[in-house]
N, C-alpha and C positions, 0 to 999 in steps of 0.2 A: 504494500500500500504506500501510495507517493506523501508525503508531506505538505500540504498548504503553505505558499510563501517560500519555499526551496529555491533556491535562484541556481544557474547555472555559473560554473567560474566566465563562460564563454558569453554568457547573455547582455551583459553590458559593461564598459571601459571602466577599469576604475585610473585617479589620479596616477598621471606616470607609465601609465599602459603605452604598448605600441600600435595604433590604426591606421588601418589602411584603408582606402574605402569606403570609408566609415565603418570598417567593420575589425574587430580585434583578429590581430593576427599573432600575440604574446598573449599568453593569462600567467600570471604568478599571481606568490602569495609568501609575505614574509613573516616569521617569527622571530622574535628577539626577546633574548636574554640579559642578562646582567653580563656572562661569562662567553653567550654564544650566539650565533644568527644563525638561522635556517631559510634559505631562499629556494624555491619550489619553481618552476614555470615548465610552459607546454607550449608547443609551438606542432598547429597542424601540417603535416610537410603535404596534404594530398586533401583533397575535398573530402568530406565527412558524410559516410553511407549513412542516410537516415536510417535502415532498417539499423543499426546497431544500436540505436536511440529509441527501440521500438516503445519502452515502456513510458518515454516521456510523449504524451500524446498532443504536447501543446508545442513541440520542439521549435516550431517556424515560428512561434511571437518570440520564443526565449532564447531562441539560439541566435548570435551575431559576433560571427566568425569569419574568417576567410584565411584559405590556406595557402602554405607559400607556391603552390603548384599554379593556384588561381592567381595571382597577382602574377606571377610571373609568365603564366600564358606556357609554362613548358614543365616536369619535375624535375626534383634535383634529388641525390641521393643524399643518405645520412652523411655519409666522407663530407661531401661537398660543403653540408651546410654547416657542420661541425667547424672544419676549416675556414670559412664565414665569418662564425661566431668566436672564431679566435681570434682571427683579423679584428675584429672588431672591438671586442673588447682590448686588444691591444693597443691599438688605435686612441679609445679613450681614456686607457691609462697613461698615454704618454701625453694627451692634449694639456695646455694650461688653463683653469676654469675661472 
């Protein structure tokens, strides 16, 4: 049985999110500690089979996503975009802010 007011991580942008489209293409989610951070994120690399969603039956008001497959118009493999995502963050660790 689904829960009333359940929100999807995918269903709308929170502060700091990444969009594209207007539609999230990053979801994370951080925890912190006193002594530790836990940083969470999901990034869909391929368009999302609704049937794997079956049991959310309202998926298309709540779901607002888009994958790197659809923004880019072609896929990319896990290597590629790993390698990406290190450029990248390397990139802004060396920026001065």
């Amino acid at each position: 049985m689904r829960q009333r007011g359940v929100r999807l991580c995918f269903s709308y942008p929170a502060e700091y999110e990444i969009v594209c489209q207007g539609k999230k293409i990053v979801g994370s989610a951080q925890k912190r500690g006193k002594r530790a951070l836990l940083q969470q994120g999901s990034i869909f690399m391929s368009p999302i089979n609704e049937a794997d969603f079956a049991l959310l039956s309202d998926l298309k008001e709540r779901y607002n996503a888009v994958s790197v497959a659809e923004v880019l118009g072609y896929a990319i493999d896990f290597k590629t975009m790993s390698e990406a995502l290190v450029k990248g963050f390397q990139q802004l660790r060396n920026r001065d802010f």
